[in-house]
Structure formats: structure tokens, C-alpha cells
C-alpha positions, 0 to 999 in steps of 0.5 A: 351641549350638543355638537354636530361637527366639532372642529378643533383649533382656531386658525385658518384650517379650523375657521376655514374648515367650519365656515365650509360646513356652516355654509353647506348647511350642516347644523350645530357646528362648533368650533373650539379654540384653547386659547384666542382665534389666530393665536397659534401658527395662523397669526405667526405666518408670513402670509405668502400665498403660493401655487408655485409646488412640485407637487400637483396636489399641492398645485392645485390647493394653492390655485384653489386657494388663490381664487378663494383669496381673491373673492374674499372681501366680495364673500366675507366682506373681510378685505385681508389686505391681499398683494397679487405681485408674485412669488420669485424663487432665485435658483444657484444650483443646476440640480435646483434649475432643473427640478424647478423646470421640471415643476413649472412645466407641470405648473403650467400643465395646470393653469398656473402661469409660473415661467423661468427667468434669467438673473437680470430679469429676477433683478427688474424684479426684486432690485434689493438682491444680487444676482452672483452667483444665480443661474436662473429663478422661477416666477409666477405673477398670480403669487402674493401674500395677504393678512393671516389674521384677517383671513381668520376673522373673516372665516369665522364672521361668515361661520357664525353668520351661517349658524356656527358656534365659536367657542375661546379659551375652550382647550379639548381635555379628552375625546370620549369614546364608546368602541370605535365611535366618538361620544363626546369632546371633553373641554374645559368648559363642559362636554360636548356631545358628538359623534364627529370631530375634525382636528384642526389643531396644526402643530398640536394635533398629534395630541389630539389624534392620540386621543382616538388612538390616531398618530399624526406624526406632526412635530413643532419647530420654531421658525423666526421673523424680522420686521425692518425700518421703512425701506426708500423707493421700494417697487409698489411690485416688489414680489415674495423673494426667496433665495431657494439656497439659504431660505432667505426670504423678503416680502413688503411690510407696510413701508418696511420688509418682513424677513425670515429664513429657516434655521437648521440648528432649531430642534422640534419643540413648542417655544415660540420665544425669539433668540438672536442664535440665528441672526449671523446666518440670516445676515451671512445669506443677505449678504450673499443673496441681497447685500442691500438688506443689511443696511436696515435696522430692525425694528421687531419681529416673532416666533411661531411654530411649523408643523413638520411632518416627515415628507414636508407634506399635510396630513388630510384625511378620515381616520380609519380605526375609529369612526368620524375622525376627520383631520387637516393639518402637519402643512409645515408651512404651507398651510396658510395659503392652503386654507381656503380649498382645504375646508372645501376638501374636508366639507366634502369628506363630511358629507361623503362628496368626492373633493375637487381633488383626490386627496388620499395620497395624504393620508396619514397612514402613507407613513405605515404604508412607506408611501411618503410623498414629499414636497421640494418647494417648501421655504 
């Protein structure tokens, strides 16, 4: 099999990543996936989609990204069940206040409509928390969340229409090279030449860059959700909640909630198996932060895997040491609601077009260079 573009990894930065090059017209792209579309990080996430960040490239993906959610269905013919009601970060500490001023005044600089609020109009929005102790939050109305899943299929739908090639159960083994440059991608069901590839492989990626000698410097931690029972008079507007302290966060699901928090006692590694090791903190940060949510049983949930990288920020890029190495991944966790402008940025790579926005100050050779560039607003 021939390839002109092979992109591994079939969540929404490789079907993102594909659709883009399809669509360009680029010929024979072919998308590998281990094991089922979605089935890695993708599927897993909580769906927030941002463009509240502290960083201006992170800014600028996420409100990217934004409109790309909002023409979805009118581009893909996908509706990914998307709920514009904002994102609300509840804020406790002074240092906390003030670097989130600091970010919504360089949201704004950006077109971002993020503004500050005090504790009695975080409570107008999100009525489930309690404001003892708050000092102030941060809101913007253009932040929501939609359907991971949903985004996947449709990227991949509009890939293949465009002449694209989607490959399942199809794990990348080897990356054949001759010198500097790719011959081939190994797979376990056949070789595919090519002289390009993109890793898109998220939490799995450090693999694959080592198969041209490339470190991604990508680490998978274990990070859990709670789905609850249906929850009485929940506001049709109830935004994504977070508690900026404890991680703590909320958002509808169908007539219940999804909650999460991070969890500091979790060590990097691939299980996805869920534990209840983290439940006494999850319910000491509700009843801190949202008292009212204790009251609910739960009624499932999962694990999934972050892809952490040093500085909480993404790896974007060219490989320099071997020619046609593309990659887009270590978003540690903000790498859903990226998706869409990230295949805009790495189609632009591919073709040698400048991007919407510069991003080589996430190249992975920052790390080499002590140049990390870290991201505050991660959840």
C-alpha cells in the first residue's frame, strides 16, 4: 500500500489532522488506528470546550476551535450535541485572582469575551456551588462542551468523503527509514509506503517518536469521571463549573451531571481501570466547593489517560533530525476542544503554508533548549 501522508492515531487530533489534508486535496491520506476510532483519550473526555487560557497560543486554538464547533453540523453534517453556556472558573486565593486577570485582560485583547465576576453572580450561575470562601471567578459565555465521539466521527466521515483512507485495528509496529528519511510505516496489517508521517497518537506518542529517534517527552496519567443520577431544576444554562483550588468540576450530562477532579496521588501509566482511591477527596472538594452535589448518587463513570508533558503544554511541530515528521500531541488535557485549529495548523505544515498562528514555540525541542512555556489554566 502506498500512502502520502500517514497519520497515526484515531482520536480528534488524527481525524482532525486527516480531514484537513483531505480536504486540501492532498492525495492518498491514510489514517491508522490500533484499535477502534475514538477509542483512546477522545472518547474519555469530558468534552469542555475553552478559550479561556493564559497563554495567547492556547488562546487562540481554543477560539479557533470554537467557530470550527459551532459550523460543525452545517460542515460535516454531524450534530456533536454542542451547549454554548460558558465556562466558569470559581477563584479562592489572591494569587489565583490575580493571574486570572491578568489572562482575561489578554483574552480580551484577543476577542475573547471572558470577564471577572463576583461570588454572588458565580452563584446566579452555577447555583449547585457555594460561595465561602470564593473571592471572585472568571466566566466566559462563548465556552461550552459538546460530544467527543461525535466530533470523531464526523472528522472522519468528511476525511473519507474527501478521498481519505481509515485504516482500524491497524497498530503502527515500525517506521522504516533509509538515512534521514521515512521509507515506510510497519503495521500489523501490511507496510505502507510513505515519506511522510504525522504522530497523532496522544498519550502514545512517545513511542512513535522514538521510532525516528524523536522524544516526545509525553507521559500517561490516569484521570477519572463520575456520571450522577438525574439532578431536579438543573438551569437549561448551567455552564462548565470549575473549582480552580481542588479541580473540582461539573458540567450537564443528559438530566444528570459529569464530575471529575484531578487526583494528586495518581502516578503516570496506562491504566484506564476506575478505583475509588480518589472518592474521599472528590467528596471533601464538594463539600467544600459545592455541598449540594453529595446529595447525589452516582450512577457510573470511567477512566481515561492525560498526555502530560513537562510545561502542561502540547507538542506541535516538524521533526528536525529526520525529514516529514510531523506531530500534534502531549495536549494534557486540553487537546479536545483544540482539535479543529490543530489540523488547520499541521495541514499548513504539510504544505509549507504559514499557520493562522505561530507555533513553534511548541516545538518539542523547547524542553532541549530550556524553553518551556507553561500553561496555568489546565483543569
Amino acid at each position: 500500500m502506498r500512502a502520502g501522508v500517514v497519520v497515526v492515531g484515531g482520536g480528534v487530533m488524527g481525524t482532525s489532522i486527516a480531514c484537513h489534508l483531505a480536504r486540501a486535496g492532498v492525495p492518498d491520506v491514510v489514517l491508522v488506528e490500533r484499535d477502534e476510532l475514538a477509542s483512546g483519550s477522545t472518547s474519555k473526555a469530558a468534552g469542555g470546550v475553552r478559550a479561556q487560557f493564559s497563554d495567547e497560543l492556547n488562546i487562540r486554538l481554543g477560539a479557533r476551535s470554537l467557530e470550527a464547533f459551532t459550523r460543525f453540523e452545517q460542515d460535516t453534517g454531524y450534530d456533536i450535541g454542542l451547549h454554548r453556556v460558558g465556562y466558569l472558573f470559581l477563584l479562592s486565593t489572591p494569587e489565583d485572582v490575580a493571574s486570572f486577570e491578568a489572562g482575561v485582560r489578554l483574552q480580551n485583547s484577543l476577542g475573547v469575551p471572558s470577564r471577572m465576576i463576583d461570588p454572588a453572580a458565580a452563584r446566579r450561575l452555577s447555583p449547585l456551588i457555594s460561595t465561602e470562601g470564593l473571592l471572585a471567578a472568571a466566566f466566559s459565555p462563548d465556552d461550552g462542551h459538546c460530544t467527543p465521539e461525535a466530533v470523531v466521527h464526523g472528522y472522519a466521515a468528511t476525511a473519507r468523503r474527501h478521498g481519505a483512507t481509515v485504516l482500524r485495528h491497524c497498530e503502527v509496529t515500525g517506521i522504516e527509514l533509509h538515512g534521514d528519511d521515512i521509507r515506510a510505516v510497519l503495521t500489523t496489517r501490511g507496510r505502507i509506503a510513505t515519506d511522510t508521517v504525522v504522530c497523532a497518537a496522544g498519550a502514545w506518542s512517545r513511542a512513535v517518536g522514538a521510532m525516528v529517534g524523536l522524544d516526545l517527552p509525553v507521559e500517561p496519567l490516569r484521570r477519572q469521571i463520575a456520571l450522577t443520577e438525574p439532578v431536579d431544576d438543573l438551569p437549561p444554562g448551567l455552564p462548565m463549573t470549575i473549582d480552580f483550588t481542588t479541580s473540582l468540576y461539573f458540567h450537564t450530562e443528559g438530566p444528570g451531571l459529569l464530575v471529575g477532579m484531578s487526583d494528586p496521588d495518581e502516578r503516570p501509566g496506562f491504566a484506564t481501570t476506575t478505583h475509588d482511591r480518589w472518592i474521599p477527596r472528590l467528596g471533601a472538594a464538594m463539600e467544600q466547593r459545592a455541598p449540594a452535589l453529595l446529595d447525589l448518587r452516582r450512577t457510573g463513570g470511567w477512566a481515561g489517560l492525560y498526555e502530560l508533558t513537562p510545561d502542561h503544554n502540547a507538542l506541535i511541530g516538524e521533526a528536525t533530525s529526520v525529514s516529514r515528521f510531523l506531530y500534534a500531541t502531549g495536549f494534557s488535557g486540553h487537546g479536545f476542544l483544540q482539535g479543529p485549529a490543530v489540523g488547520e495548523v499541521v495541514r499548513d505544515l504539510y504544505l509549507g503554508r504559514v499557520p493562522f498562528v505561530d507555533v513553534s514555540p511548541l516545538s518539542a525541542g523547547r524542553f532541549a533548549a530550556d524553553a518551556p512555556r507553561p500553561e496555568a489554566n489546565r483543569v
